[in-house]
N, C-alpha and C positions, 0 to 999 in steps of 0.2 A: 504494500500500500504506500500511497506517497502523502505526506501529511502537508505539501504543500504544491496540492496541484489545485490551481485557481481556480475551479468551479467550486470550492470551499473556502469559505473565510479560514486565513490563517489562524493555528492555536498557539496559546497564550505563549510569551517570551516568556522564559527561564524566571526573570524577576516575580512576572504579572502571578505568576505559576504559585510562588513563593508565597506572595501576598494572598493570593484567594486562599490557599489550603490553610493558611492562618486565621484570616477572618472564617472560614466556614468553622472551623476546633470551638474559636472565640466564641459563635455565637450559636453553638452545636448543629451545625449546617449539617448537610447530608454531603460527603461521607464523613463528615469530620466528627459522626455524633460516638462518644465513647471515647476518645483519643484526649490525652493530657494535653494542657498548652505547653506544656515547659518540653514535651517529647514532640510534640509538633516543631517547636522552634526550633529546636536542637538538629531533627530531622533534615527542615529544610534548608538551615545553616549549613549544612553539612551537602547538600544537593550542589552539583557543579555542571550539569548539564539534564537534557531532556531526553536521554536515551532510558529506554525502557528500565533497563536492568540496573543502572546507577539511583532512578527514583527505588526500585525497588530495597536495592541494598542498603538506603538509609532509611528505610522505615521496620525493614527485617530487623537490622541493629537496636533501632529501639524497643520492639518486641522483644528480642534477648533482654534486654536490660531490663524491662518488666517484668518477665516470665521469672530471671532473676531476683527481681524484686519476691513476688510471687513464691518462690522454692523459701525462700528466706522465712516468709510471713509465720506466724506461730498461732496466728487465730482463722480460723476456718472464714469467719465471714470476709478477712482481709484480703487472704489469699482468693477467694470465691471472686473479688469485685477484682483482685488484678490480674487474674488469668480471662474476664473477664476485656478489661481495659488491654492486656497483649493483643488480645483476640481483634480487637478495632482499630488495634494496631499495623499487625501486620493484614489483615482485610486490607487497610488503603496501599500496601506494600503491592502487594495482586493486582490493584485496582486498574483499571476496570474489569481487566481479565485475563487470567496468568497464559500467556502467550509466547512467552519468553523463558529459559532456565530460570533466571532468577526470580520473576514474579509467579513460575510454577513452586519455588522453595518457600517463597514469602505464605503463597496459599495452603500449600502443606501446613507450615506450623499454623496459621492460624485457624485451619483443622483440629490441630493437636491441642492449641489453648481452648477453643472453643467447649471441645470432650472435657478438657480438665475444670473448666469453669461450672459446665453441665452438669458433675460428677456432684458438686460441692451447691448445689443446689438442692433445695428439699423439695422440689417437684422432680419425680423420673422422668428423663429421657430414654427414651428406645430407639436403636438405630434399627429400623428397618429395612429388610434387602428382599425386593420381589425382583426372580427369575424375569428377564425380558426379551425376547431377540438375540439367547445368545450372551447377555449381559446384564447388568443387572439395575432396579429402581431404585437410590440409595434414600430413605426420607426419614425425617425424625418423628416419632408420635409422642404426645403429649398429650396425659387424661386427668381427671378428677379423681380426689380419693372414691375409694368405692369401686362394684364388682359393674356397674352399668345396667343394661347397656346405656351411650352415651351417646345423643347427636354429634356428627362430625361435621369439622370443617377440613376440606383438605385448601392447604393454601400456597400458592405458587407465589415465587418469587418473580422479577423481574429480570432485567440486561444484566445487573449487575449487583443485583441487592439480592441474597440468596438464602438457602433451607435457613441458615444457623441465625440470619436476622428474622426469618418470618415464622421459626422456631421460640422464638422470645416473643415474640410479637403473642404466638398464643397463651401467654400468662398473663392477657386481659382476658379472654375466652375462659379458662379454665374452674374459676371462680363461680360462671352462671354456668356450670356442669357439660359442658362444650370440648367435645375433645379435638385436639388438632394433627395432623399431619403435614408436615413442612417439604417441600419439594423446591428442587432446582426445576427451571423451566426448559423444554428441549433448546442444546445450544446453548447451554451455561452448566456451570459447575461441575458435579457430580451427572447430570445427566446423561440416558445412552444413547441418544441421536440429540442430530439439528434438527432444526427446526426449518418443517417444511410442510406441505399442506398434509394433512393426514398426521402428523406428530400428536394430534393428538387423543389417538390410541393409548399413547403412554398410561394419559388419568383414568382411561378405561380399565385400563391393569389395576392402578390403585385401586379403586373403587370395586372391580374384582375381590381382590383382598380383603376390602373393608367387610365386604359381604360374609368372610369366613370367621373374623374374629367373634366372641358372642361378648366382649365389651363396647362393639359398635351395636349402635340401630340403624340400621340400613335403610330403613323407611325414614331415616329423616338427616339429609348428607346434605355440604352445602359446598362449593367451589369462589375463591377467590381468588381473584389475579392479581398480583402486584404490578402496576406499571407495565412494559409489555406483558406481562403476564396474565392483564386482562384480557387480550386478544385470546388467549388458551381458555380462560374461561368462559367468555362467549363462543366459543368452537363448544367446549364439553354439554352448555347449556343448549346448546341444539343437539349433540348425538346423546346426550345422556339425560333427556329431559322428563325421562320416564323415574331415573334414579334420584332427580335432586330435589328438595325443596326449593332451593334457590342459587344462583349466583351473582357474582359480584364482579363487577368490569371493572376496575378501580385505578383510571388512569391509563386504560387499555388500547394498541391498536385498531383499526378495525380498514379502512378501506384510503381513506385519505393520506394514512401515516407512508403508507407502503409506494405511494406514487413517486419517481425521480424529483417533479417538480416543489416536493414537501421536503425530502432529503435532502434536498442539495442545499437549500434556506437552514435546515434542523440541524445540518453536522455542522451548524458555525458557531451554535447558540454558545452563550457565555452562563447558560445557566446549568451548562454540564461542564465539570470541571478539568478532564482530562479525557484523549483519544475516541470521541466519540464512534469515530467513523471504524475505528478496529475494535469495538465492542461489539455494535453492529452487524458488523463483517462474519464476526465470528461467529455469530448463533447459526448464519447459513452457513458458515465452512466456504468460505470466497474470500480472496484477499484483493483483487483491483475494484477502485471504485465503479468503473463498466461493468464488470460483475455481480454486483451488489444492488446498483439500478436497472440492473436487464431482472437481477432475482423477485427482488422485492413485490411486484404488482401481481405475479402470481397467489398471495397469501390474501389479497382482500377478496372479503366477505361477502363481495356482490358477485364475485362470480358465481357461475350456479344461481343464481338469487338464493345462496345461502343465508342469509341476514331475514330472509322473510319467511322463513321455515317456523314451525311451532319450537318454543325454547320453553326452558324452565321458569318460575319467576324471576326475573332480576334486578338488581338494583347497579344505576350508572353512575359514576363520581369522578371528577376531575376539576382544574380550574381553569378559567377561562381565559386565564393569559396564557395557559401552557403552549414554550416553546421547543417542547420535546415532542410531544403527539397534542394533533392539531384537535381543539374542539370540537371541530366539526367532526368527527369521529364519532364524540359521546352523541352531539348532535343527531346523525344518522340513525345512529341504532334507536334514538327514540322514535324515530320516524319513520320506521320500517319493521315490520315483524310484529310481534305480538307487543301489548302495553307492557310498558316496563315504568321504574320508578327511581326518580335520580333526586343527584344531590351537587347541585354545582355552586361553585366556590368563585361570584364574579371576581374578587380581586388574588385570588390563588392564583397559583403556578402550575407544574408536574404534579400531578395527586391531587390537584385541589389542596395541597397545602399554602399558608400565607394567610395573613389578615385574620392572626391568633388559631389558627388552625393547622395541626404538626399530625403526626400519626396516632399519638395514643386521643388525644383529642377528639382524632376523625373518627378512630374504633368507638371510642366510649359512649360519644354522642348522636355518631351516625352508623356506623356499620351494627353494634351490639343490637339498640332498639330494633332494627329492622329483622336482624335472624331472631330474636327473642319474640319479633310480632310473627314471624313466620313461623316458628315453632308453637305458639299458642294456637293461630290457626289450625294450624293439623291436626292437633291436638286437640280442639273443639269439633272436627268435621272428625276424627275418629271417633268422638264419643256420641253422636250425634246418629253417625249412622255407618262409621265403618270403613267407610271410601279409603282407599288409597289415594298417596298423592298425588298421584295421575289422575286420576277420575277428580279428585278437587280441583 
């Protein structure tokens, strides 16, 4: 890929570089949310050029020095928050996406902190491995005290925001008896294909699964997409509409994201912090940007008029400035296919975060109410007269 071929606004000079990943630590920006300021400084102090693997090496180092810190610690909750804080450390080490030797080492340890932070938590985690293709689905579960069974949420991550954050993320969930399953999205992380039309078979597998456990209720499953992530779940909410109570597009693809003429404006944005276009790149497994714009229009949603097919309930959310996926995206889907029910954010950004609106905020006040009214529904039409949620 070339990061400075003129159909793309140039990315940020070495300095400019320096200064945002400080201000975002400063004011817990995404990715800088979890990261010290004094290990951020130190970090980019130490940065002397914009080649992949030298960001890397200085933010790996300061995870050692954490993790270090971390081994030292003599109190359980001490050690819990700094193998914690390695973990968000070396994550922006990887960042956007370990591509390189070094940012594949950075993502390893911050694998290996993540488990030890997970460990020294008093809710379990479960690494889960369903057979796939040959290879396998690797996702975290997370449930309530108690034998269940439990509504699930399986919830997908996004480009570059992945299981081990939207694995935390379900310890809002956990509390109103909600159990979760954290996944990489095809074309990130841990997962075992790109992303391509049909990838999402993958959830179908999960939800397979979820079918066999008897701490799931299978009768009441719900799907989330983080950021591109919501694209996969408006894909599941049409093949799997018979299985779910509901999903959630939350800042998701859908047909305008995918076009040359949105890309080539989106990979310049200054509201993503680093290599947009080889994050991108990477979920299809294509490295020149010709590649990438011949790829992309194949995955919108209007082909087939899949967009206008019966789906599950859903709910749509994003914000109206976002310069990452275009509006007109959540736009669309309201306006095509069965009624759905959103939630936008006119002065947000990405996510519909902005204008005191962050992530636990959006779950607590927006995403919780809505699965919690969807679950009373069912809940009411099963005692009422039995229906499945299909039939309701």
């Amino acid at each position: 890929m070339s990061l400075l071929d003129p159909r793309i606004a140039a990315p940020r000079t070495l300095e400019e570089l320096k200064a945002d990943v400080v201000r975002r630590v400063e004011t817990n920006g995404y990715p800088g949310r979890g990261i010290r300021l004094a290990d951020a400084k130190a970090a980019t102090a130490a940065l002397a050029s914009l080649k992949p693997d030298d960001w890397a090496k200085v933010w790996t180092d300061a995870g050692d020095r954490v993790v270090a810190e971390a081994e030292a610690a003599t109190a359980p909750d001490e050690r819990r928050e700094l193998y914690k804080t390695a973990f968000s450390t070396y994550t922006m080490g990887r960042f956007p996406t370990p591509t390189t030797p070094g940012k594949k080492t950075a993502y390893g340890k911050a694998l290996s902190a993540y488990m030890r932070y997970a460990e020294l938590l008093p809710q379990k985690l479960e690494v889960v491995r369903i057979p796939f293709e040959g290879s396998e689905i690797i996702g975290y579960f997370r449930k309530p005290d108690g034998t269940g069974p439990f509504p699930l949420m399986v919830q997908c991550g996004g480009l570059d925001f992945w299981k081990e954050q939207v694995a935390d993320e379900a310890l809002n969930y956990i509390p109103h008896g909600i159990c979760v399953f954290g996944v990489d999205m095809p074309g990130t992380g841990q997962a075992p294909i790109k992303g391509d039309v049909g990838s999402e078979r993958m959830f179908t597998a999960i939800f397979d699964w979820a079918e066999t456990r008897p701490d799931i209720d299978a009768t009441r499953m719900f799907m989330r997409g983080v950021s591109w992530g919501g694209h996969w779940a408006t894909r599941v909410a049409i093949t799997e509409k018979n299985r779910l109570l509901g999903a959630i597009n939350h800042g998701g693809a859908v047909h305008h994201f995918f076009q040359p003429e949105w890309q080539l404006k989106a990979l310049g944005t200054r509201e993503y912090m680093l290599d947009l276009f080889g994050a991108r790149a990477n979920v299809f497994g294509v490295k020149t940007l010709d590649e990438f714009l011949e790829y992309g229009p194949r995955m919108s949603l209007l082909i087939d008029d899949q967009i206008d097919k019966p789906c599950a309930p859903m709910l749509v959310l994003n914000g109206a400035k976002d310069s990452q996926v275009p509006i007109a995206d959540q736009l669309l889907l309201l306006q095509r296919g069965d009624a759905k029910e959103a939630w936008i954010n006119p002065k947000g950004v990405h996510m519909g975060f902005g204008a005191g609106y962050g992530p636990e905020r959006t779950i607590k006040e927006i995403i919780l109410p809505w699965l919690l009214k969807k679950l009373a529904q069912h809940e009411a039409t099963r005692v009422e007269g039995g229906k499945t949620p299909a039939a309701a």
